[in-house]
C-alpha positions, 0 to 999 in steps of 0.5 A: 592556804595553798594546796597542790596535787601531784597527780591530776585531780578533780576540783572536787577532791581539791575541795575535800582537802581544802574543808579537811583543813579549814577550820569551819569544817573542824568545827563542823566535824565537831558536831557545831551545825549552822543554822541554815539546815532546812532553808530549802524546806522553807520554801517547800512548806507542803504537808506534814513534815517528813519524819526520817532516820539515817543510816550509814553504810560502808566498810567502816569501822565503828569509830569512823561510823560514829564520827561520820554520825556526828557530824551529819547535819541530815542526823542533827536535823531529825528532830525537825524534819522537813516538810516535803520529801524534795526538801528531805532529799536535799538536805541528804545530797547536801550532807553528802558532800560534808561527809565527805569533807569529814572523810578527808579530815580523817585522811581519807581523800579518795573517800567517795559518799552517795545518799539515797532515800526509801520512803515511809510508805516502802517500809511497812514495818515503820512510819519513819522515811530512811536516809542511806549514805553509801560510803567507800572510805578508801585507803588513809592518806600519811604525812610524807614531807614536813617542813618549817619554813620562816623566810623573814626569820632573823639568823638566830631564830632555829625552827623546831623540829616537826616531831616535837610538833606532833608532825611525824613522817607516816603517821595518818594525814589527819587535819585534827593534825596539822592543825595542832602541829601549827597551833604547837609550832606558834606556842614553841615560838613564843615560849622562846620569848618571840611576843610578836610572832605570826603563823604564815601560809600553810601548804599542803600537797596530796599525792593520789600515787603514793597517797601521802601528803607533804606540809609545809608550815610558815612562821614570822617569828619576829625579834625575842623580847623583854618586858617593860613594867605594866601600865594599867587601865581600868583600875580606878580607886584600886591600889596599883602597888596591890596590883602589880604584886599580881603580875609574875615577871620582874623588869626587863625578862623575857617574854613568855606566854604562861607569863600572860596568863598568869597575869590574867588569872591572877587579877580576876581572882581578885574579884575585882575584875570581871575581865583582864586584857594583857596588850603590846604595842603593834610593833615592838620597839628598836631597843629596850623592853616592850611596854605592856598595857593591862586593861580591866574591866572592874566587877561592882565593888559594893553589893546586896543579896538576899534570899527567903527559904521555908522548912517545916521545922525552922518555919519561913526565913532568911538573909540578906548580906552587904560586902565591899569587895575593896573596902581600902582599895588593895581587895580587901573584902567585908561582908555583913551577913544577917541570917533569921528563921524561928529556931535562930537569929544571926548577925556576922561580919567577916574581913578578909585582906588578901596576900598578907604572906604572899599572893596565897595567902590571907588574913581573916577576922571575924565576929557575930552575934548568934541567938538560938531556940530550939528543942535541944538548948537556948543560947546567946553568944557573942564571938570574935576570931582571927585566923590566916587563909592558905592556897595549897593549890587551886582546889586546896585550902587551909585555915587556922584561926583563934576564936574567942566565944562567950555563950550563955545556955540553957539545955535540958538540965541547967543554965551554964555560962562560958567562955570557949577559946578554940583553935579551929583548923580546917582544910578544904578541898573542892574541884567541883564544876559549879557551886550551887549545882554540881555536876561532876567532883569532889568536895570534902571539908576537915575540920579539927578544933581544940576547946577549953573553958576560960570559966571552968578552966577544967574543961576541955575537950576536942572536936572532929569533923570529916564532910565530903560529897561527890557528883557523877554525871550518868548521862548528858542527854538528858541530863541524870547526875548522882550525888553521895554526901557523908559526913562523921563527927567525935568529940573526946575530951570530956563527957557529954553533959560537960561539953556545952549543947551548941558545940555537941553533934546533932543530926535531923532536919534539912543539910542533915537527913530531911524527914526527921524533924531537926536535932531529933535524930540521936539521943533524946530525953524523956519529954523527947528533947534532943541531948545531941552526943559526942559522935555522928554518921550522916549519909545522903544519896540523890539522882538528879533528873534534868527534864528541860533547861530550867525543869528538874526531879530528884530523888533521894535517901538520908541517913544518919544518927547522932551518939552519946559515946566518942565514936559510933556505937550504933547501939541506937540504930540510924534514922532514914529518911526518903522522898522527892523533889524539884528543881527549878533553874534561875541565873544564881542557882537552882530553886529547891523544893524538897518533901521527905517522909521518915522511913520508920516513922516514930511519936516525935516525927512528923508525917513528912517535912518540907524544905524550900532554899536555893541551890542544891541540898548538897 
């Protein structure tokens, strides 16, 4: 980068505008710090270390004060103090000139910055030594001149002009500015289908007269080009014609890059590659497309998980899963789940074939076995289920299936069999920032299923169901999250006792409101066995407390009921249930443990309830 002045200036000042504009200083100013803060104490290991404050002061105007706090490295560094008063006063003389540097980021190059230091021992109201930096902003420079230069640009090529840029005579001469003016010209270059163009020399002229500055910003666009069929590497065993449905440019069109990133997105959402590179040549060829190599790194395609929990009512228990990942080579996917504690005991496997109807879509089949023993019902059933997957949007999807179930069940008043035939649809949405342990989003789920009875052909009914949960991040240090998950359910059609006990609502237990015991929570009989019912309410709010980076606290509130009628009369009141719980970071997840107490407690609840799993509670 070359920069000149007008007027006569100090080799100093050249050296403010020259961190204002690098990138080192941008990060900097962004609060990255290095590494090398306390070198100089290293060598001055004497006494206790120097506990300190800082202070800035100056006509400034608090986001200036703020921004020039954040960058200070003498403000970082007061967690770990110097061990000498020498070194604590180098470390301010130093910082003072990056404040400066961060003064001419903001346009302020006559900016001038002095430090000083008052010792514990001369501020009898604390322990702390204070560090002052004087700071004289002076006035904020404007862009003046804004110019595009491209010296070996070929007679078609037209700049764009510096106020599509963000580059506009009299705005303030920030560096935040040039940069993403330059970062800007380079994308509108290559969106014009120009692969192979390169940033030049930037210049950048102040002038301490007029306290402006000129830019001039340098480009080689090179030649427009278009694109060849892509070569893979790194694509073993995977079907290259499956492969090339996620590439979105067609033989011979011109370059752009949203084309690249697409491509790139596109094949790591297959989930058999855990990074994709899209490569050119060097140099562009004569004439013709542009060859194009895409590079992956492919993800194992085969593996095993397990996982072990404990709840007091289901007691201990667990799963383990096996899935290929491209079981016929086009991603197609198979996973083989077993699930078991005391109350129940599953065994599904699911198949999922990707872009049957186009790159968002996919076809889905399924079949299980489930058997179950609780206090509410007995069952065995066997069920098989087809059904197609839809993208929407990236956070949105849709599925629509035809599920066959054959169940054998015993409740609190008989042993029926039945065969149900469902339509189950259902739509989710999700734009939370991590599965297991969500920090800020939304999440709910719709799910609206008809049934009828190909034993009793006079039965059917139709069930709904609403989920959805959200999470506010309250603070980042230390880390405090709020969590809110509801739900509401009806089932209409049919009476309570026609509809079979595992496809009625239930509410109690963990994933539920924790402190009462499962199912119990709703309609109950006279040996207090769970009826379940045609309706449900369920809430549950939690503060998430981040103590270290792998030690956590929360507290939480659960509420809800289970009710005879279609929709929620309330008539027997809600349940709640309360308590605490920790948390402990690992590499897939958060360890929960969680022990709740019923509010108001009942004869059927236990004193409190224990639940052991991994990932959040919701």
């Amino acid at each position: 980068m070359a920069i000149r002045s007008h007027s006569v200036a100090a080799t100093t000042s050249l050296r403010l505008v020259v961190g204002a504009l690098l990138l080192s200083t941008l990060a900097a100013c962004a609060g990255r710090n290095g590494n090398g803060l306390d070198r100089e104490a290293e060598a001055l290991q004497l006494g206790e270390p120097v506990a300190y404050e800082v202070r800035i002061e100056g006509p400034l105007d608090a986001d200036l004060e703020a921004f020039l706090l954040a960058v200070s490295e003498a403000e970082a560094g007061t967690a770990t103090p110097p061990r000498s008063v020498l070194a604590l006063r180098r470390r301010a003389t130093t910082d003072a000139d990056r404040l400066s540097a961060a003064l001419a980021s903001r346009g302020h190059f006559d900016g001038a910055v002095s430090a000083s230091l008052m010792a514990a021992a001369d501020r009898p109201d604390t322990d702390l030594a204070l560090v002052t930096f004087e700071v004289t902003p002076g006035d904020v420079y404007t862009l003046a001149e804004i110019s595009i230069e491209a010296p070996q640009a070929p007679p078609d090529f037209v700049p764009p002009a510096p106020r599509t840029l963000g580059l506009v005579r009299g705005a303030p001469a920030l560096a935040d500015t040039v940069l993403d003016g330059e970062a800007a010209l380079l994308e509108a270059v290559l969106e014009a289908g120009r692969a192979y163009a390169q940033l030049g020399e930037r210049t950048v002229v102040i002038d301490r007269d007029t306290k402006t500055m000129d830019v001039v910003l340098r480009i080689d666009p090179g030649p427009v080009v278009t694109l060849d069929a892509p070569a893979f590497v790194g694509a073993e065993g995977i079907d290259e014609r499956f492969l090339r449905r996620y590439v979105p440019w067609q033989d011979g069109q011109r370059f752009a890059p949203d084309l690249f990133r697409d491509t790139r997105r596109n094949l790591v959402g297959t989930r058999l590659f855990r990074t994709i590179r899209v490569d050119l040549p060097p140099e562009p060829p004569a004439e013709g497309p542009v060859p194009v190599t895409i590079v992956g790194e492919q993800r194992l395609h085969r593996t095993i998980s397990a996982a072990i929990r404990f709840q007091t009512d289901g007691g201990p228990g667990g799963n383990v899963a096996w899935e290929h990942r491209n079981l016929l080579g086009a991603a197609e996917r198979l996973r083989v789940e077993a699930d078991a504690d005391l109350l129940q005991q599953t065994l599904d496997a699911r198949f999922r074939k990707p872009d049957v109807l186009g790159l968002d879509s996919a076809f889905l089949l399924e079949g299980g076995f489930a058997r179950r023993d609780t206090d509410a019902f007995e069952s065995l059933e066997a069920s098989v289920s087809a059904g197609l997957e839809y993208r929407f949007t990236p956070h949105l999807t849709g599925t629509a299936a035809l599920r066959l179930s054959l169940s054998e069940i015993t409740d609190t008043l008989d042993r029926e069999e039945f065969g149900l035939l469902s339509v189950p649809g259902v739509l989710r949405f999700d734009n939370t920032d991590e599965p297991l342990d969500p920090a800020r989003g939304v999440r709910w789920r719709a799910e609206a299923t008809p049934f009828w009875d190909m034993v009793d052909t006079s039965l059917s009914f139709q069930r709904f169901r609403l989920d959805g949960s959200t999470y506010l991040r309250l603070s980042e240090t230390p880390r405090l999250i709020f969590a809110v998950r509801g739900a509401v359910g009806s089932i209409v059609g049919a009476e309570r006792d026609t509809v079979p006990a595992t496809e009625r609502f239930y509410a109690g237990g963990g994933g539920s409101i924790r402190g009462i015991p499962f199912q119990t929570a709703g309609p109950l009989d006279q040996r207090d066995d769970p009826l379940g019912g045609r309706s449900l309410v369920e809430f549950s709010t939690e503060l998430r407390y981040q103590a270290t980076d792998t030690i956590g606290a929360v507290l939480f509130l659960d509420g809800g009921n289970a009710f005879e009628a279609s929709w929620p009369d309330f008539d027997g009141g809600l349940e709640f249930g309360a308590g605490a719980g920790l948390r402990y970071n690992t590499p897939i997840g958060p360890l929960r443990l969680d022990v709740a107490v019923p509010i108001d407690r009942r004869s059927v609840d236990d004193a409190f309830q224990i639940y052991i799993s991994l990932g959040q509670a919701f």
